[in-house]
C-alpha distance (Angstrom), angle and dihedral (degrees) to the residues before:
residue distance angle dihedral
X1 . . .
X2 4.24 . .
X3 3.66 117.4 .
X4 3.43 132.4 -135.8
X5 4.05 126.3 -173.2
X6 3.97 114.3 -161.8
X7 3.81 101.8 -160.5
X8 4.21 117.9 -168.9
X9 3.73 104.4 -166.2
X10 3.43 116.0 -136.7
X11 4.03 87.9 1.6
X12 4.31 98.7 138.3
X13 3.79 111.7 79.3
X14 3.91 133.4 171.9
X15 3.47 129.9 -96.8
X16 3.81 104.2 -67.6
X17 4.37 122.6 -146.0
X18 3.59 85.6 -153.9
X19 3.54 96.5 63.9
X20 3.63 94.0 46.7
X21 3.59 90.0 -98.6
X22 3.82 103.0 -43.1
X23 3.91 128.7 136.4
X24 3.93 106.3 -123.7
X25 3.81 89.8 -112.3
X26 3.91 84.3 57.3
X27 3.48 95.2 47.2
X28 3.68 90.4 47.0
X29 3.74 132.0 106.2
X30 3.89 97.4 -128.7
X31 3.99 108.9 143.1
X32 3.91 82.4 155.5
X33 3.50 94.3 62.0
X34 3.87 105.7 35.1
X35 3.73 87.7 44.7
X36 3.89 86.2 58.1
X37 3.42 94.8 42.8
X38 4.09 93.2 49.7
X39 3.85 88.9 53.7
X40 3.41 94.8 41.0
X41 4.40 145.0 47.2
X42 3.35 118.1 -84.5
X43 3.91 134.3 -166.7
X44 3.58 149.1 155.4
X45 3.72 124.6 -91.7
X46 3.99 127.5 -153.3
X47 4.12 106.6 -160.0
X48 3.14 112.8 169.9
X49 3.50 113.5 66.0
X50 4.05 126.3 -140.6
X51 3.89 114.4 -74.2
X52 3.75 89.4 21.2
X53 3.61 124.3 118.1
X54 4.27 104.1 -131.4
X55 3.77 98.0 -115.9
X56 4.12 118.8 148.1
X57 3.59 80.9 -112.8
X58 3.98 91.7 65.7
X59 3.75 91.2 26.5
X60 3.94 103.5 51.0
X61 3.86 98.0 40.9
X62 4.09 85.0 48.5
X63 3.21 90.0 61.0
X64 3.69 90.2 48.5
X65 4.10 78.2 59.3
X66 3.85 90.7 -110.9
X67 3.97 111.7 155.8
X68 3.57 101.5 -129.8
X69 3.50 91.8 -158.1
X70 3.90 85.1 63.2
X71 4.13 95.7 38.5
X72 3.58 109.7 23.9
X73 3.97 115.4 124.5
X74 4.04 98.0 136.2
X75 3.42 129.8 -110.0
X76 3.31 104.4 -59.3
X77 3.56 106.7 76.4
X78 3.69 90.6 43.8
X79 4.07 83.4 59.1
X80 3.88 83.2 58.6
X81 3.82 102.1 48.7
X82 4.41 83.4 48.0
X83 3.76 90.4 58.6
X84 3.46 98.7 33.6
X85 4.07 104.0 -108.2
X86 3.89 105.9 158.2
X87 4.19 96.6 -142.5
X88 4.10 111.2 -142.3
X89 3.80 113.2 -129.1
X90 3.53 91.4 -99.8
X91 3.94 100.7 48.2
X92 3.79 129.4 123.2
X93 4.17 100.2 -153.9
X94 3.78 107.2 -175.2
X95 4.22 128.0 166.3
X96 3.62 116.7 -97.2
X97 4.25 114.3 -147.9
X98 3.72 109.4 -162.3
X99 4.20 86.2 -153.0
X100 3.64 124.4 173.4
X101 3.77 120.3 -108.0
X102 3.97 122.0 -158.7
X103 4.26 113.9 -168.2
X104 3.86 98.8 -45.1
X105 3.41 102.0 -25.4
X106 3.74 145.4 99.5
X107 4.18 106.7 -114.2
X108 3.22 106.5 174.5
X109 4.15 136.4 -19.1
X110 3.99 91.0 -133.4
X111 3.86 107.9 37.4
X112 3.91 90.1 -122.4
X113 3.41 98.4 -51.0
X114 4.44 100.2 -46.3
X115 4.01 109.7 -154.6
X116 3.71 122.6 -113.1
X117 3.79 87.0 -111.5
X118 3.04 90.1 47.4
X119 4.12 95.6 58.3
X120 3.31 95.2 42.8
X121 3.97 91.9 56.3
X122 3.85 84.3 55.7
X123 3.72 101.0 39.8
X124 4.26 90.9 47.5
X125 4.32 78.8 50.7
X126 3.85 91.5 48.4
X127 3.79 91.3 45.7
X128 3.54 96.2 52.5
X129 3.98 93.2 48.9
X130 3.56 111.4 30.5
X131 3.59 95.8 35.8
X132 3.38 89.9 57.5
X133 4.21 101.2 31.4
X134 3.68 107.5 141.9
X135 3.70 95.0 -132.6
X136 3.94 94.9 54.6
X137 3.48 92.3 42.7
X138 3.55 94.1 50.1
X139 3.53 93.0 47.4
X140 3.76 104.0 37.3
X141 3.31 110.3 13.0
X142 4.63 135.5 -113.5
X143 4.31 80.5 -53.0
X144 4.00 96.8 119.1
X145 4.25 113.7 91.2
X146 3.73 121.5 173.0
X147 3.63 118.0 -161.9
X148 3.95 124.3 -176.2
X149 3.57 118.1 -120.8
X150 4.04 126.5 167.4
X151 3.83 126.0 -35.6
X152 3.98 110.8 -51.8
X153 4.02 90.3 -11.5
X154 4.13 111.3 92.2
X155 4.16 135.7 156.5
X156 3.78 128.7 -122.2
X157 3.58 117.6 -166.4
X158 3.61 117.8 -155.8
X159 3.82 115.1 -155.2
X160 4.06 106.5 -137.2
X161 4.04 87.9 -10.9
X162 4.12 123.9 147.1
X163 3.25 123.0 -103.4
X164 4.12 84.0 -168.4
X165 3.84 93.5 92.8
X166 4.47 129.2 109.1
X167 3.76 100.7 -122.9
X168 4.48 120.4 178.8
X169 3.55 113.0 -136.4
X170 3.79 103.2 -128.5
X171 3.97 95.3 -130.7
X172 4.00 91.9 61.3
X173 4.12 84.9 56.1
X174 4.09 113.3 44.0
X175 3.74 104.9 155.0
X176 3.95 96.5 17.3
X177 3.72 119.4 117.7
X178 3.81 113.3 -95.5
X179 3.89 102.7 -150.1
X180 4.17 92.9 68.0
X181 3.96 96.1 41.3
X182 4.44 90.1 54.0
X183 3.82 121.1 123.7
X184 3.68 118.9 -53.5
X185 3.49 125.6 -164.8
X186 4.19 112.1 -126.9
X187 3.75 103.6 -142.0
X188 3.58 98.6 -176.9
X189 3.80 94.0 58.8
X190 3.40 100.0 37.3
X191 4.56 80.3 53.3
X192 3.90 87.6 65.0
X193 3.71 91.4 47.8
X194 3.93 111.5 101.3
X195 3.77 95.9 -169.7
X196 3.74 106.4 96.2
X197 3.73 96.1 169.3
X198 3.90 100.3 89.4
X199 4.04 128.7 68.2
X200 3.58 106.9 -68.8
X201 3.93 116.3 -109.2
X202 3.68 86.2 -99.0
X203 3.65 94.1 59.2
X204 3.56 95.8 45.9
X205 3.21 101.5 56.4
X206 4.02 96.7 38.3
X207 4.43 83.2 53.9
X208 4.10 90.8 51.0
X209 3.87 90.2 46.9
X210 3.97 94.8 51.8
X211 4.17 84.8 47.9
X212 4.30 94.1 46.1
X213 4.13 81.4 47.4
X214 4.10 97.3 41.0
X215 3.62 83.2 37.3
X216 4.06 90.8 62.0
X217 3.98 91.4 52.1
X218 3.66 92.3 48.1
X219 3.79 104.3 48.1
X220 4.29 89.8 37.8
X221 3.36 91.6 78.7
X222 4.17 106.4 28.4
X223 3.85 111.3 125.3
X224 3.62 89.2 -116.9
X225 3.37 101.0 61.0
X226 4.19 86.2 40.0
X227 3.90 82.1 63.4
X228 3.62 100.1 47.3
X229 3.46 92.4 54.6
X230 3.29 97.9 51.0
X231 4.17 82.1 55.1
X232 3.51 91.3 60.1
X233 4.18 85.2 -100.3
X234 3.69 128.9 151.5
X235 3.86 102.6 -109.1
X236 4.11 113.0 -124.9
X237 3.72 93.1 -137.3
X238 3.88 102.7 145.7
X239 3.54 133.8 58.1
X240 4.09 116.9 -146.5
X241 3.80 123.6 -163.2
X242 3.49 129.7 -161.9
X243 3.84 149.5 130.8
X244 3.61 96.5 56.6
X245 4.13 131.9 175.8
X246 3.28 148.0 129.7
X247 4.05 136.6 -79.3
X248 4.11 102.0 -51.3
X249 3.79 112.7 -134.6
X250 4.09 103.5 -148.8
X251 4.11 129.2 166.2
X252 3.77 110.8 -118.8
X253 4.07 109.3 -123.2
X254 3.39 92.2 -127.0
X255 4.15 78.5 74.7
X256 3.67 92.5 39.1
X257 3.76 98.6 44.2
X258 3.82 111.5 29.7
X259 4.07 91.4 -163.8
X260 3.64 85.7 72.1
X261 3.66 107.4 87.1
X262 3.75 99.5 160.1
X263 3.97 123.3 -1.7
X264 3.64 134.6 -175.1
X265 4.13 142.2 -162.0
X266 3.51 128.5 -140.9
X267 4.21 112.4 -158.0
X268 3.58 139.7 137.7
X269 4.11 86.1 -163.6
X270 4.11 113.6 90.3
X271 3.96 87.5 -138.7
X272 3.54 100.7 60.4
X273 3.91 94.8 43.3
X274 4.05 85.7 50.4
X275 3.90 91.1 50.9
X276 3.88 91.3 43.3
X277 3.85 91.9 46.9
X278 3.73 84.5 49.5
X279 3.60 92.9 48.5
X280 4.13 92.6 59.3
X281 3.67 88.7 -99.3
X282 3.94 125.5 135.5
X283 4.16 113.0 -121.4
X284 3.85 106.6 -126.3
X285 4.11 113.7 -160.0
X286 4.16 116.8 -154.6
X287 3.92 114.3 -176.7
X288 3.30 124.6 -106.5
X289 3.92 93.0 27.2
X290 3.42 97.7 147.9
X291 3.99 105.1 163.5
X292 3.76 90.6 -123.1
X293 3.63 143.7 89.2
X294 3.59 90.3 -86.1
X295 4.12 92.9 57.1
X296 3.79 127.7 129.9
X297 3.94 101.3 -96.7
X298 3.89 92.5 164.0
X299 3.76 91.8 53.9
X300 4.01 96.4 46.2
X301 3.56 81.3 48.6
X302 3.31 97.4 55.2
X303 3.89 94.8 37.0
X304 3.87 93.2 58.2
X305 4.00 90.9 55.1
X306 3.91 93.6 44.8
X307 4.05 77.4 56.3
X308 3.28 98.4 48.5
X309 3.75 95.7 48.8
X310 4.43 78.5 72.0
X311 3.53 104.0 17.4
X312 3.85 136.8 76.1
X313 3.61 99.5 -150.4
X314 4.26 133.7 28.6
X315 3.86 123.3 -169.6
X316 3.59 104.2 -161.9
X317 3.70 108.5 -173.9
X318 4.50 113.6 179.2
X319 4.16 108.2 -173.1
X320 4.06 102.2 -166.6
X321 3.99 88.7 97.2
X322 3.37 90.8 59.0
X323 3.76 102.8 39.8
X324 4.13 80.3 52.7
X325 3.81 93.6 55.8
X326 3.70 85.9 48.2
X327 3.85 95.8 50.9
X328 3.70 87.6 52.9
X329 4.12 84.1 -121.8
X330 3.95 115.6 150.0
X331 3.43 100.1 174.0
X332 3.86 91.1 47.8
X333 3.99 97.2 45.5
X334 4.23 81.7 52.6
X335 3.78 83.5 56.8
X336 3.40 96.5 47.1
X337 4.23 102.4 46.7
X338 4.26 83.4 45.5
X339 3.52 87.5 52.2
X340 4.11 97.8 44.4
X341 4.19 76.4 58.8
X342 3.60 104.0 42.6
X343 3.64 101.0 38.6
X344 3.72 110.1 29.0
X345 3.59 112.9 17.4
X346 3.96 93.3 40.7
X347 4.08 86.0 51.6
X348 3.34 93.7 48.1
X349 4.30 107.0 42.6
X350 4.36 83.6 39.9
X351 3.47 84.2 56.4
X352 3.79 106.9 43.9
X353 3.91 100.1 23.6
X354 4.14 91.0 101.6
X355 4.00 101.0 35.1
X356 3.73 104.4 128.5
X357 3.85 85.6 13.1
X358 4.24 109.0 144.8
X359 3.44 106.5 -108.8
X360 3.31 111.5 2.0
X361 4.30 129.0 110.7
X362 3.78 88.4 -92.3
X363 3.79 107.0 38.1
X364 3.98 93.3 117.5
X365 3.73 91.8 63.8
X366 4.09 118.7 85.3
X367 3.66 119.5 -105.2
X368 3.93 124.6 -102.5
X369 3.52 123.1 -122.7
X370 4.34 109.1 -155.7
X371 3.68 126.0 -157.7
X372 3.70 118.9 -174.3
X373 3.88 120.8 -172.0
X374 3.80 135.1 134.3
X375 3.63 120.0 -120.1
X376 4.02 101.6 -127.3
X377 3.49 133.5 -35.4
X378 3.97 130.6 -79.6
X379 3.37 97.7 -172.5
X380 4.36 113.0 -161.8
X381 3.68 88.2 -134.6
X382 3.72 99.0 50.6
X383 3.98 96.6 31.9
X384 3.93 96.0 -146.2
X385 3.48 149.2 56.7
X386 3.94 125.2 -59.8
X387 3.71 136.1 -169.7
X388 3.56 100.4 -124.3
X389 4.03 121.0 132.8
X390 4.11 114.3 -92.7
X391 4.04 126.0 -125.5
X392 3.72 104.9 -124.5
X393 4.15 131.5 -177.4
X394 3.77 120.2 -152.8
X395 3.78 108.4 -160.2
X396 4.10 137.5 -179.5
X397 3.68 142.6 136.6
X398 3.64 113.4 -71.8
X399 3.74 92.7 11.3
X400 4.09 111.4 154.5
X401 3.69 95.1 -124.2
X402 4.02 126.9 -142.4
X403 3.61 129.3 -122.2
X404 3.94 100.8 -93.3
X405 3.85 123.0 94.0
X406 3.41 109.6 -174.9
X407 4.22 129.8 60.1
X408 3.81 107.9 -128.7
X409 3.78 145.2 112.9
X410 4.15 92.5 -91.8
X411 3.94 97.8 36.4
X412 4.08 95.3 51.8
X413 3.97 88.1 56.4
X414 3.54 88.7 73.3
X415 3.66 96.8 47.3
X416 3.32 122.0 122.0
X417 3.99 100.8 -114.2
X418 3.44 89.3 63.1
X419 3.86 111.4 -157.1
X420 3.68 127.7 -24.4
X421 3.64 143.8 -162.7
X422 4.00 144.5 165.0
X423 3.98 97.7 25.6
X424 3.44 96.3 -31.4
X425 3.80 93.0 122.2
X426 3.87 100.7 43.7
X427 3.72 91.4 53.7
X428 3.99 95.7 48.7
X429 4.01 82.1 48.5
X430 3.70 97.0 50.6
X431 3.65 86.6 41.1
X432 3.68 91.6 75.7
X433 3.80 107.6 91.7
């Protein structure tokens, strides 16, 4: 049996008035995924684990059934394993937002959607001065790296840096005022930390202040952002750090699970290619992935069945829902979950419903087990992440199925996995054989 998990960031919601009371996933048209969750076992999933902030970091390698008391070194360093940054020993890798700030306040965590080009034009320009700005160099030393990633999301690497400091992530705090929510050193972790040869907490923090504030004067007056003002654009005139740590030390599954012979991840997000490459799993690019609304759903779909035509295992991972939640959007998110359903898990199960099937064109090929599940919710009336336990659907041919027929928040309570956590949910998937 191959395996195949379908993952729609952000996807869960909350109960919503404007939909008389309906989750998004139960207002929804998803035939796809309540026909898959009728046939199949469903169940609810807790991913982020106590004491953990519920980023996709946390979330996605969760599901994955990575302890993150074991793994855990934020975001950043997963960034650096995506784009191919070997970390030194001693390095503090942390993600870099290029956000858009408006007066004293926290706009937006993406600057209106900035182009990849676009970030790396102003992540080269930021290189060249702040890595090089007298007063940081005098002070600290040639320790600050920037390195372009995709569209608004970027990596700094911080030679000898702390990973011991409080950081916001800029998408939990749109319209909040930036100047409280900067760095912070934590004290009490960096107490219980017996290597004394990096910056202190204290100096960490007070070196990725001065670049978020140097940052500001820079990018204010770049020609780029001159030009997207003047087409009614949200300027990307701030930098915003956060989710630092250091090199992550994390078991391939093909150790863990034995079945898995050769795996592979499909993502237009950084992060998720950084935990799949950390996770033994080969990063599979399909143009005009753009992590948005607008991606191509069609070619991930068709991407993940080309892989599993040679692979044992596929980690599809689609971002718009997520994005949605963030923007606040209802009517978009709606668009998005419908067209998770209509245009990649429709392409997928019509494709792979009768491999291994007796006497039909493709009954030599092994069947595919599907799993479809969000990661956390984004709900549009909160506009980030939160902690709450996931609706999932375990499907494959043969499968005895449970009692619920539809794939939402509500339904999935009743299923008859119950709730999850830790690895709970990769082992019943890989189970399936």
């Amino acid at each position: 049996m191959k395996h195949i998990i379908i993952l729609g960031d952000g996807m869960a919601d909350w109960h919503n008035p404007q939909l008389d009371g309906k989750t998004l996933l139960q207002h929804a048209h998803t035939p796809y995924m309540d026909m898959l969750a009728a046939k199949g076992r469903t169940g609810m999933l807790k991913t982020v684990q106590d004491g953990f902030h519920p980023g996709s970091e946390v979330a996605n390698s969760s599901i994955l059934g990575y302890d993150q008391n074991e793994v855990y070194e934020g975001r950043g360093p997963l960034e650096a394993a995506s784009i191919g940054v070997e970390l030194a020993a001693d390095d503090m890798a942390i993600r870099c937002n290029i956000i858009c700030i408006e007066g004293d306040h926290i706009k937006n965590h993406s600057c209106g959607r900035l182009e990849t080009e676009e970030g790396d034009t102003l992540i080269k320009y930021l290189q060249q001065h702040l890595a090089e700005d007298k007063e940081i160099v005098e002070r600290y030393g040639h320790i600050v790296h920037f390195y372009t990633g995709v569209q608004y999301r970027h990596l700094l690497v911080i030679n000898g840096g702390s990973k011991h400091i409080k950081c916001t992530p800029p998408h939990d705090v749109p319209l909040h005022p930036w100047r409280p929510i900067l760095v912070k050193p934590d004290t009490e972790a960096e107490a219980k930390d017996t290597n004394k040869t990096r910056l202190s907490a204290t100096e960490t923090a007070e070196l990725l202040n001065i670049l978020i504030v140097k940052s500001q004067s820079l990018l204010a007056t770049h020609p780029l952002n001159k030009q997207r003002i003047s087409e009614g654009k949200d300027p990307a005139n701030s930098i915003w750090p956060w989710a630092g740590g250091y090199r992550p030390h994390m078991t391939p599954l093909t150790t863990t699970f034995p079945q898995i012979r050769r795996g592979a991840v499909i993502t237009a997000v950084d992060l998720i290619r950084g935990i799949g490459s950390l996770a033994g799993l080969r990063v599979i690019n399909v143009e005009g992935a753009t992590g948005l609304y607008d991606t191509n759903y069609e070619g991930k779909a068709q991407a993940a069945i080309d892989a599993l035509r040679t692979d044992d295992f596929v980690y599809l991972h689609i971002e718009a829902s997520d994005e949605a939640g963030h923007d606040g959007d209802l009517n978009l998110k709606l668009q998005t979950i419908e067209n998770l359903d209509s245009r990649a898990i429709a392409k997928i199960y019509e494709e792979v419903k009768n491999w291994g099937v007796a006497d039909t064109p493709t009954a030599d090929m092994e069947p595919v087990a599907i799993a479809v599940l969000p990661d956390h919710p984004t709900p549009v009336a909160h506009r980030t992440h939160t902690a709450e336990p996931i609706p999932f659907l375990i499907y494959a041919p043969g499968i005895s199925a449970d009692s619920v027929q539809t794939f939402d928040e509500d339904s999935c309570q009743q299923g008859c996995y119950g709730l999850l956590e830790k690895d709970g949910f990769i082992k019943a998937f890989m189970e399936i054989q």
